[in-house]
N, C-alpha and C positions, 0 to 999 in steps of 0.2 A: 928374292921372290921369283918363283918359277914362271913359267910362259902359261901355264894354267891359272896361277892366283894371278896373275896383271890382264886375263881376259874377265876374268869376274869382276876383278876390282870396276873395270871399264865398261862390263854391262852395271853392273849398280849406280855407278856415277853417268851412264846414261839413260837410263831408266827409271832412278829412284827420283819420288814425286819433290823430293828436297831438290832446292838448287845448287848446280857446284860450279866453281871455279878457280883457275888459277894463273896468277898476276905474276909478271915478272917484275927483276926492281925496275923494268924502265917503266911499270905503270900497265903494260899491254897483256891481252887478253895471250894467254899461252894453250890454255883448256878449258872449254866450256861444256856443260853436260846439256840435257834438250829442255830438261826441266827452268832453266835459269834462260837459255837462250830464248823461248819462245814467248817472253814477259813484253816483248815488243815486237810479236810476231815475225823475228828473224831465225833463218838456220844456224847451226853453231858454226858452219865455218866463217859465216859474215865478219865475226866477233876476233879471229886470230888475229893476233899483229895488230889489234886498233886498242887504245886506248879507251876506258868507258866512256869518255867524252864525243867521241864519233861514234857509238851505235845509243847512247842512254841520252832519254831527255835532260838538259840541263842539270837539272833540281839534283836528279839522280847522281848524275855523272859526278859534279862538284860533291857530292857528299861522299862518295864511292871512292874519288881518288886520293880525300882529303883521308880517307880511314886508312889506305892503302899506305902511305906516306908516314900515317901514325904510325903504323906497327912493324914498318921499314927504320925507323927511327925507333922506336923505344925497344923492339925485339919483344911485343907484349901483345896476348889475342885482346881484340877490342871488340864490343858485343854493342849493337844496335837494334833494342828490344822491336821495337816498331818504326818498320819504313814503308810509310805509305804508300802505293805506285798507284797508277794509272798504265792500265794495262791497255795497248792499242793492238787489234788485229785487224791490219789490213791489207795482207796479203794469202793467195788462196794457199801456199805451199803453209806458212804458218797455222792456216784453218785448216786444212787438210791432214797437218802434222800432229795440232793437238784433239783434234776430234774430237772437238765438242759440241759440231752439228749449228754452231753459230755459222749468218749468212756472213761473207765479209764485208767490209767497210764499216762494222758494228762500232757503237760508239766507244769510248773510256769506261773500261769498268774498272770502278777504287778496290785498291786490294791491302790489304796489312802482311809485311813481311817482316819477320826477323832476321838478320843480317849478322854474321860472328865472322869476325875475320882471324885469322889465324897465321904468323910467320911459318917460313917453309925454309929450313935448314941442308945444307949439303954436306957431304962424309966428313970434312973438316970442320962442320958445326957453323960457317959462316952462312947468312941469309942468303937463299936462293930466290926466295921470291913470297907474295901473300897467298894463300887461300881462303874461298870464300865461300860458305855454307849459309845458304838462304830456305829458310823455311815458311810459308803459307801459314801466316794464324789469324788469319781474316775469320774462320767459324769461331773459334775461341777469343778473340777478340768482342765478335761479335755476342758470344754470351757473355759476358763477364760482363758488356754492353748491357746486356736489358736484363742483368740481375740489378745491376748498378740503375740502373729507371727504376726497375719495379720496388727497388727498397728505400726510392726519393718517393715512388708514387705510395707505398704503403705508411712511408712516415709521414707525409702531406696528407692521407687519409687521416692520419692518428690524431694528427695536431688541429685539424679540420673539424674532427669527431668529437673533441673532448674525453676524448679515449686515453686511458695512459697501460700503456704494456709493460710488464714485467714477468722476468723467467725463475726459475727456483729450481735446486738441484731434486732428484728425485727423492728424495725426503721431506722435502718442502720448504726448506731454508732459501730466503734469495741470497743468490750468489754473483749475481750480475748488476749493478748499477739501471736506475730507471731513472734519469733527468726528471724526467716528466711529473714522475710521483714525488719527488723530492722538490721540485719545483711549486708544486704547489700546498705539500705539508710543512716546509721548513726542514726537514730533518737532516741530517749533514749524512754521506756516505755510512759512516759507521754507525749512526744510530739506523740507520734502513738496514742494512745488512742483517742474514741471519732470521730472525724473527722479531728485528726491531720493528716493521712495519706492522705489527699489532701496535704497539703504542698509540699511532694515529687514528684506533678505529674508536670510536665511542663507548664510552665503559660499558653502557650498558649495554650497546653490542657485540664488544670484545668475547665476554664468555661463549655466548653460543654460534660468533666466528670462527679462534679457534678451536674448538669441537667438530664445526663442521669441516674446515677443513683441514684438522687431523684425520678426523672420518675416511674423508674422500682420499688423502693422501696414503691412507692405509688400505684399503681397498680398490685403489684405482680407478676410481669414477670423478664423474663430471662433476665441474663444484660449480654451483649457480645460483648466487646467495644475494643479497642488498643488505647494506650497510652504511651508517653516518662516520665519512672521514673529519678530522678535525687541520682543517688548513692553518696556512701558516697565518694568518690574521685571529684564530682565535674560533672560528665559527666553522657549523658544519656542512657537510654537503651531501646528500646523498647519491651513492654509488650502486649499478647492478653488476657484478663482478661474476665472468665465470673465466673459469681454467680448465684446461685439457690436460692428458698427460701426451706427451711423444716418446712412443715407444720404435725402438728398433732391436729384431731379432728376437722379440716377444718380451725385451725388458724396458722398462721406462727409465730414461735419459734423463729426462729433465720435464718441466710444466711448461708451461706457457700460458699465462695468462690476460684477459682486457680489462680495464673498470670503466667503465663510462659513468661519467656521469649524468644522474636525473634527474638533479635537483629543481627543474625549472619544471619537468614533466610531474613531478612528485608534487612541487605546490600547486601547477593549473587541475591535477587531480585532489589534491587537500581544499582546493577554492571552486572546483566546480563539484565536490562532494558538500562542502557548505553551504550552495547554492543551491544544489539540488535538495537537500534539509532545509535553507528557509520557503522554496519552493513546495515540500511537499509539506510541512507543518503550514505555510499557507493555505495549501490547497484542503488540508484537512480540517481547520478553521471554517472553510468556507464552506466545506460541505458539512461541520458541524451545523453553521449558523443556520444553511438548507434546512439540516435536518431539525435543528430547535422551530425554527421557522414555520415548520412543517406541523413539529408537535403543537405548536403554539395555537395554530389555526382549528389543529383540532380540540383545543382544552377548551371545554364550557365552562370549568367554574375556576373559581381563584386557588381552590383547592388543587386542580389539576393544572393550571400554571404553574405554582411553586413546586409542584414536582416534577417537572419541564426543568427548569431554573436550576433546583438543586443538582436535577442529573447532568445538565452539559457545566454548570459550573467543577464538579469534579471532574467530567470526561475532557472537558477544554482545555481548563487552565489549572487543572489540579488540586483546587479549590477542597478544604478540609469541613470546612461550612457554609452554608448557601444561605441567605435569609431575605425574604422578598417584608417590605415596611409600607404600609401603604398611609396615606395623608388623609386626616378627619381637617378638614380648611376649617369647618364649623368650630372646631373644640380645640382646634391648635394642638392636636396630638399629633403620634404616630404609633400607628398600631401593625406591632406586628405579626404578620398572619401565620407563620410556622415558626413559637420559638424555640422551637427546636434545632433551629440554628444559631440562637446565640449562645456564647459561651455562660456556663454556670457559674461565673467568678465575683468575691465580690470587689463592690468599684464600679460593675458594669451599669451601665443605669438602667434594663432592663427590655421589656418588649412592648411595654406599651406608657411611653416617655410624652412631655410637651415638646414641643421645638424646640424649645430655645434652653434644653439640655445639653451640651456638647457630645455630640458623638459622632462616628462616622457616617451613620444616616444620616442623623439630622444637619451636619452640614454637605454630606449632597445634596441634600433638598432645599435650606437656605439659599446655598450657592449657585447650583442649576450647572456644579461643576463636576467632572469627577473628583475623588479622592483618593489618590494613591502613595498609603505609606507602604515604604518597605521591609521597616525594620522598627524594631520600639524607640530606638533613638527617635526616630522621625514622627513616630505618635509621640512622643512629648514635647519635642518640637512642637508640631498640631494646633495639642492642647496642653500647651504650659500653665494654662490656668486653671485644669479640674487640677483638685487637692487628692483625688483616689485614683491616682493614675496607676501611682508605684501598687500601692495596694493591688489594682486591678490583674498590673502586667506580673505580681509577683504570685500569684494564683494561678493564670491562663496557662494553656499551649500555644496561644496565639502568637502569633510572631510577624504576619504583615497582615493588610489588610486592605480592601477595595471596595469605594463606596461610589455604586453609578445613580443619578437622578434618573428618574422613569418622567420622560415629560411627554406631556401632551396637549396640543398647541400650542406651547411653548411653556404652559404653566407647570409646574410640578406636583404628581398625583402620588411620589413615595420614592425610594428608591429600593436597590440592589446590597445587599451587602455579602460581599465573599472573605473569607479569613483562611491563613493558614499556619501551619506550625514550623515553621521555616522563614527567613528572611527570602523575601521574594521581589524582584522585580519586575514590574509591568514594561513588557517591551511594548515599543512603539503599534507594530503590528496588534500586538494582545490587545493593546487601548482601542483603537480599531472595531476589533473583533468585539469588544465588552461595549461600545458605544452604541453598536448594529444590535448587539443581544436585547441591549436597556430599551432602545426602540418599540424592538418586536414585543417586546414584554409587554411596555407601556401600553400600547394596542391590545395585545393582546388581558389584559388587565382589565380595560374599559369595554371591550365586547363582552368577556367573562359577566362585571360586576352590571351590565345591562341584560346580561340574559337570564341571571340571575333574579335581578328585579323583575323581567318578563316572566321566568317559567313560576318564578313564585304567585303573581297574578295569575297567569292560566291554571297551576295544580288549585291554587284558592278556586276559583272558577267549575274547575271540573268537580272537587270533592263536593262545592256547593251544591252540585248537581246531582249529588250522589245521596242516596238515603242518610237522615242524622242517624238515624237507629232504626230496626227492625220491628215490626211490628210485631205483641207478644200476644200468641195466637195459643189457646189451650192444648194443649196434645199432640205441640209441635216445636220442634227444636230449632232456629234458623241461626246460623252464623254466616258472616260473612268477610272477603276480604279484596283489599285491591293494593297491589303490587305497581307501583308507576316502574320502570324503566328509567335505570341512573348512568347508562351507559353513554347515550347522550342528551338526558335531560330534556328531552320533549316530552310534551302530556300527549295523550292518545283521544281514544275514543271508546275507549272500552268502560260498561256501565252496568250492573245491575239495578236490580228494583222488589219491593217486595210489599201490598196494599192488603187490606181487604174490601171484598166487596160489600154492598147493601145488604147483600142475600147470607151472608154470613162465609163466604166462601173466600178462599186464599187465591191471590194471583200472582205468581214469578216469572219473574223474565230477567233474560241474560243478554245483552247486545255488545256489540260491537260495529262504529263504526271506524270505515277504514282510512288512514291517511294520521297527521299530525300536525299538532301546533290547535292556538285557538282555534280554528277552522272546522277543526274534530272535534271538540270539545262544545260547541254551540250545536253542531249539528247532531249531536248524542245530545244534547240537550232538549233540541225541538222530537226528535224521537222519542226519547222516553215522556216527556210530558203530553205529545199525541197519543203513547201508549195507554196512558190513565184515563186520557178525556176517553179513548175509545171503548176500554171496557168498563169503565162505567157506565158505558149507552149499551153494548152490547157485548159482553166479556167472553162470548164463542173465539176460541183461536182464527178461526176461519174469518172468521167476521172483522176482527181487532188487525189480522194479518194484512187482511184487504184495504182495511180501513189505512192502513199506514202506507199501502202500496200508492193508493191515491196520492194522499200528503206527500209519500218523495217523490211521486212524479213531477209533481204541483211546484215543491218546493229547491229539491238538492240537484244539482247536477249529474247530465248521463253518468258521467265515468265516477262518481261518489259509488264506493260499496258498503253496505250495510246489513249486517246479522240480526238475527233478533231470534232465537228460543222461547217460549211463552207457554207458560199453563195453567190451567185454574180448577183446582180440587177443593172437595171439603172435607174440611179437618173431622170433621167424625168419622165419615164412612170411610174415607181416603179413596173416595172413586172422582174421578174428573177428565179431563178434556185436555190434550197438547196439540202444539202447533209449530213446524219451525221452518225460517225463512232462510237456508242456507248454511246452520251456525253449528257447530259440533254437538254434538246429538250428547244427549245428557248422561252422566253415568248414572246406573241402577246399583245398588246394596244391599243384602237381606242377609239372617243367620243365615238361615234355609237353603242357601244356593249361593255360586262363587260370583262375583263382579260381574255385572254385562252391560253394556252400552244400549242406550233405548233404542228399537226396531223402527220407529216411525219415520217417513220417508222426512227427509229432509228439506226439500223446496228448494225456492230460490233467493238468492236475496233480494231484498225490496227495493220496488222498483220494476221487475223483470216480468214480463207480461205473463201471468201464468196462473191457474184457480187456487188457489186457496186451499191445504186441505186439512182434517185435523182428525187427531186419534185418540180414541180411549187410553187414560194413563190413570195407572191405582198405584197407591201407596200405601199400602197397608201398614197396621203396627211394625216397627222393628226393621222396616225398611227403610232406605236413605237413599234421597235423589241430589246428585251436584252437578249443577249446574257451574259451566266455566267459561270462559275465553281463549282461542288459538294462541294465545300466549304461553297456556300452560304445559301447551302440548305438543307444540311445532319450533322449530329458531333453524338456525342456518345449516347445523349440522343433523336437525332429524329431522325427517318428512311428515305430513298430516298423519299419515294409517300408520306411521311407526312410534309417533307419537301416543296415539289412540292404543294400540298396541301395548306399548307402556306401559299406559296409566291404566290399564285393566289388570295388567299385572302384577302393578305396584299396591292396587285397592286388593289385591287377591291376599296381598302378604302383609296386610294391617290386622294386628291383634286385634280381637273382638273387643277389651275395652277402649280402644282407638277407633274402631268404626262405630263403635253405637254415639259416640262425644263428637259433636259435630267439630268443637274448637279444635280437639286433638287431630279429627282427620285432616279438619283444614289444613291446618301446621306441617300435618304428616304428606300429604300431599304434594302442598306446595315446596318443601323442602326434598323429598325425595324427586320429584318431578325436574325441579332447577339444577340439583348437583350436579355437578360436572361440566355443565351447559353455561355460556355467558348470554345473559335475560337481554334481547334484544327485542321486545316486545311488553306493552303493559301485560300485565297479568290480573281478571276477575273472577274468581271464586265463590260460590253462592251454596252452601249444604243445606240442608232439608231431611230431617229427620224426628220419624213418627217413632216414641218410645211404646215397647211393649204394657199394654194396659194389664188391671189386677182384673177379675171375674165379672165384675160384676159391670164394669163398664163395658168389658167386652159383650154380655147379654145384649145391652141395650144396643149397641152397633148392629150387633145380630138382628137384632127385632127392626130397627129402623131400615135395614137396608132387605130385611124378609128374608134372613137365612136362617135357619135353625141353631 
C-alpha cells in the first residue's frame, strides 16, 4: 500500500460515520477512529494504550473484552447484532467535536450498535490483534420497532373486531393461511386453501359469492358482498366481506381482504324490523278501528253499519266474508241482516236460525264469548255434535272462522261473523282489535235500529201531513211528488198542498220549512193547515200571505225560515192570483213559447216585516205551471241561479209528449235535475197542467171570460 492509499484508508477510518478499532492481543486500544471514540464523549487519543475497561462503562468494557478474547482464541469474526449504549457527553471538546449543537452535561441518550469483531493477521498469518467495526442501527432498530407494535396493534384490532383477514394470490386463490377463519369454520389448512373457503359459505349464498367475486377478480374492483359462513358447530353467521386488490407497478400482487362479522347487528335489525311491523300493523289497526269508529258514527241505519263491518272486516283482517246477525230475544231467533255473507253450502243452517242451532253465531251470543276457530279441525272440534258438519266443510271455501258477540249492557243483541278461505289464526292483537270493532258495532247497531224506529215515526208523521191524494178538478192535470233525503235519513219540512175553494176555484201552494227532524215536520204542519183555515176566509195571496205572517210571528221562532209559493186560479178561464213569500218562483210551460220561470216578485219569507204583494197568474190551455222546493235545484255543489238556470233548460229539452204528461215531466224532472248530484236535501214537486180543450168548450171560455 502506497503513502497515498494509507492517507485515505485513515481519512475514512476517521471520518466515516461507522465505528472503528483496533485491539492489540494485550486487549488495548492500538487505533481508534472519531466515530467510535466520541460514544463517551472522549478524543481518540484518550483511548491508546488503555484497555476498554478504563475508558468504557462497565457493562460495555466486560462484554467488549470478553468478544476480543473470543476471536483471540478461536481466530473466528464474532458479530454482536445489538449493543445497547448509553451514550454520555459531558465534556465541551466532545460537544464541540461531534457537532450536534447539544448543551453539555446532557443526559444518557440509548443508542443500538452493531458490533463485528474481526481477527487481524501478520505476514506470517499469526494473530496480530482484533478489529472492531461498530455500526449505529438505532433508526432501523427503531423501525422494525413500531412495525413490530403496529402489527400487534392491527392483530389486537382484528381479534378485538371480530374481523378475520385473509390474502389470496392475484387470481383469487388463498394462498396464505388465516387462523382466524379456520378457527372458527373448522376447516383444516388444506381444505381453506385454494378455493376451499367457498365450502363454508351457505349454499345458497355460494352461487352468487363465487360470481361475485370471480367478477371483481377479473376486472379489478372492490368486492363488497354479505354472506352466511357456516361454523365449526354447525350454524351460520353472517359476514360483510370486502376485498382490495394491492397493486404495485400497475399490476396486482395479491387481495387482501376483512369479513367481520354482523351477525348480532343483522338480528337487532331482523328484530327491530319485526318490531317495527308489529308496531306499524298495530298502528294501522288502530287507525283502522279510528276510522271504522268514525264510519260507524256516521251510519244511520243497520243497512249502512253492515257495510262499515264488511269493509274493515276485509281491509283489517282479511276477512273473505263479513256477516252482522242480529237477536229477535222475542222469538229466539237470529236474523241475519246481510246474507250475503254467509256461505251458500249445504250443512249451513242458514240466515235466519233459533238459538239454539249450533253455529258460529249462535254460540257467540249464547256464550257472550268470542269464537275463534282456525282451521276445520277445530270447527269439528266446536261442534262434534251437528251430523252436517262434513257435509257442510266438503262444499265450503271456508276454512277458519270468527264469531264476536255485539253486547250491550252486558246483554247480547247478535253478533259478528267473519270467515275465510285459508286456515287462519287470530293473533292476540287481532282479538283485541275485533273485541274494540264488536263494541263500536254494538252501539253503533242500537243508535241505527232507534233512529230507525224514530225516522220511521217522523216520515209517518210528515207524509200524514201531506195530501192522501189530489184533488180531481175538470180541466186539469195535477201530479205530485216528494223525495225525502236518504243520505242521512232526517225528515224535512218541505210540503205541498192542493184544495178547492167554495167558489169553485183551485188553490196550490208549495212550502218549505227550514231546518229538520220532528221540529220541521210539526211546524210545516201548523203552516199548511193555517194555510187552508186562511183561504177559506179569504183566498187573495196577499191576504193568506199576511194571514200567515201573523201566525209565525205568534207562533215559531226568530231564526225558524219559512217559504211558501201560493196561488188560486179557476180552472175554466185559467185567469187568477199568485203570491210568494221568499220560495223559488214557479216554472212556466206552453207549446207556444220555450220554459220561463214566473216574473212575480218574490217577497220574503214569513215572518219578516214586509206588505204583502200578489200578481196576476194565467194558465191557459196547454200550459203547465210547477211548482217545487230548493231541493230540486240547489245542493252543495250548484248554486240557487245555477240551479234555476238548469232546470229552465232541462224543461226546454222535454219532448212535447213529456211536457204535456204531468207524471212523465215529473219523473223527467226530477231525474234529470238529481243526476250526477248526491240529494242532500228533501225534494217537492207539484205539476199543474191545463190540457188543450176541443171547440166547443173553448167558445164557452171565450164567452165567459168576454173575448171573442
Amino acid at each position: 500500500m502506497d503513502v497515498s492509499d494509507s492517507a485515505l484508508l485513515a481519512t475514512l477510518l476517521r471520518e466515516a460515520p461507522i465505528g472503528f478499532a483496533f485491539f492489540g492481543t494485550d486487549l488495548c486500544f492500538r487505533r481508534v477512529n472519531r466515530s467510535l471514540a466520541r460514544l463517551y464523549g472522549r478524543n481518540g487519543a484518550d483511548h491508546i494504550g488503555l484497555p476498554p475497561s478504563r475508558v468504557w462503562p462497565e457493562p460495555l468494557a466486560a462484554s467488549a473484552e470478553s468478544a476480543i478474547r473470543r476471536v483471540l482464541a478461536d481466530d473466528q469474526p464474532f458479530f454482536e447484532p445489538d449493543q445497547p449504549i448509553s451514550m454520555l457527553k459531558n465534556s465541551r471538546a466532545a460537544s464541540e467535536e461531534n457537532g450536534d449543537g447539544e448543551r453539555p452535561g446532557a443526559g444518557p441518550q440509548a443508542r443500538h450498535w452493531s458490533f463485528s469483531w474481526f481477527p487481524s493477521h501478520d505476514p506470517e498469518g499469526a494473530i496480530s490483534g482484533v478489529a472492531l467495526i461498530a455500526v449505529d442501527v438505532t433508526e432501523r432498530r427503531n423501525s422494525e420497532e413500531a412495525v413490530r407494535r403496529s402489527e400487534e396493534r392491527y392483530r389486537s384490532l382484528v381479534q378485538a373486531g371480530a374481523q378475520v383477514v385473509w390474502v389470496t394470490t392475484p387470481t383469487g386463490e388463498i394462498a396464505e393461511d388465516s387462523p382466524e377463519w379456520r378457527w372458527i369454520t373448522g376447516q383444516t389448512l388444506e381444505e381453506y386453501l385454494g378455493n376451499g373457503w367457498l365450502d363454508a359459505v351457505h349454499p345458497e349464498d355460494r352461487e352468487r359469492v363465487e360470481r361475485d367475486w370471480r367478477e371483481c377478480v377479473g376486472g379489478g374492483k372492490i368486492f363488497d358482498n354479505r354472506y352466511r359462513v357456516r361454523t365449526k358447530s354447525g350454524s351460520y353467521r353472517h359476514y360483510d366481506v370486502r376485498a382490495v386488490p394491492i397493486e404495485r407497478d400497475g399490476k396486482i400482487i395479491e387481495w387482501v381482504g376483512a369479513s367481520t362479522d354482523v351477525t348480532a347487528q343483522r338480528e337487532a335489525e331482523e328484530m327491530r324490523g319485526r318490531l317495527t311491523e308489529q308496531l306499524s300493523a298495530a298502528a294501522l289497526r288502530t287507525a283502522r278501528l279510528q276510522q271504522a269508529t268514525s264510519m260507524l258514527a256516521e251510519a244511520l241505519t243497520v243497512e249502512q253499519v253492515v257495510e262499515v263491518i264488511t269493509e274493515v272486516g276485509r281491509s283489517a283482517i282479511g276477512a273473505d266474508r263479513s256477516a252482522v246477525a242480529l237477536l229477535d230475544p222475542e222469538r229466539l231467533r237470529v236474523h241475519t241482516v246481510n246474507p250475503g255473507g254467509l256461505p251458500d253450502s249445504p250443512g249451513h243452517p242458514g240466515g235466519d236460525i233459533p238459538l239454539d242451532i249450533p253455529s258460529v253465531v249462535t254460540l257467540a251470543i249464547t256464550t257472550r264469548r268470542p269464537v275463534l276457530v282456525e282451521n276445520p279441525d277445530g270447527l269439528r272440534r266446536t261442534f262434534a255434535e251437528v251430523a252436517d258438519l262434513d257435509l257442510f266443510l266438503s262444499h265450503t271455501d271456508e276454512r277458519a272462522w270468527v264469531g264476536m258477540p255485539l253486547l250491550a249492557a252486558g246483554s247480547a243483541i247478535g253478533a259478528l261473523r267473519f270467515s275465510f278461505s285459508r286456515p287462519r289464526k287470530i293473533t292476540d292483537e287481532e282479538r283485541v282489535f275485533l273485541e274494540a270493532l264488536a263494541g263500536q258495532c254494538a252501539l253503533a247497531l242500537e243508535r241505527a235500529s232507534l233512529f230507525e224506529r224514530e225516522h220511521t215515526t217522523a216520515e209517518t208523521l210528515q207524509r200524514s201531513l201531506l195530501p192522501d191524494r189530489l184533488p180531481s178538478v175538470p180541466g186539469i192535470i195535477l201530479d205530485a211528488r216528494y223525495l225525502p233525503v236518504t243520505r242521512n235519513m232526517e225528515i224535512g219540512g218541505d210540503w205541498y198542498d192542493a184544495f178547492r175553494l167554495p167558489d169553485g176555484r183551485l188553490a196550490v201552494a208549495a212550502g218549505d220549512v227550514m231546518g229538520k227532524g220532528l221540529s220541521a215536520a210539526a211546524g210545516m204542519g201548523r203552516v199548511r193547515n193555517a194555510l187552508r183555515a186562511l183561504a177559506l176566509t179569504d183566498p187573495r195571496p196577499a191576504a193568506v200571505l199576511a194571514g200567515l205572517d201573523r201566525l209565525f210571528t205568534a207562533t215559531e221562532l226568530d231564526e225558524q225560515v219559512t217559504t211558501v209559493a201560493y196561488l188560486v186560479f179557476d180552472p175554466v178561464s185559467g185567469e187568477g192570483l199568485a203570491g210568494n213569500a221568499g220560495h223559488p218562483p214557479p216554472l212556466l210551460m206552453s207549446r207556444d213559447a220555450p220554459p220561463r220561470l214566473d216574473l212575480g216578485e218574490a217577497g220574503t219569507p214569513l215572518g219578516w216585516a214586509s206588505p204583502r204583494q200578489q200578481y196576476v197568474f194565467r194558465l191557459p190551455p196547454g200550459h203547465t205551471a210547477v211548482l217545487y222546493s230548493d231541493g230540486l235545484v240547489e245542493n252543495r255543489r250548484r248554486g240557487l241561479h245555477s240551479g234555476l238556470d238548469e232546470l229552465v233548460a232541462v224543461a226546454g229539452q222535454a219532448a212535447p209528449e213529456v211536457a204535456e204528461d204531468p207524471a212523465s215531466l215529473l219523473e223527467y224532472l226530477v231525474d234529470r235535475m238529481l243526476t250526477g248530484y248526491e240529494q242532500d236535501d228533501d225534494v217537492t214537486v207539484l205539476v199543474l197542467h191545463v190540457p188543450v180543450r176541443d171547440g166547443t168548450a173553448a167558445s164557452m171560455i171565450a164567452a165567459k171570460t168576454g173575448k171573442a
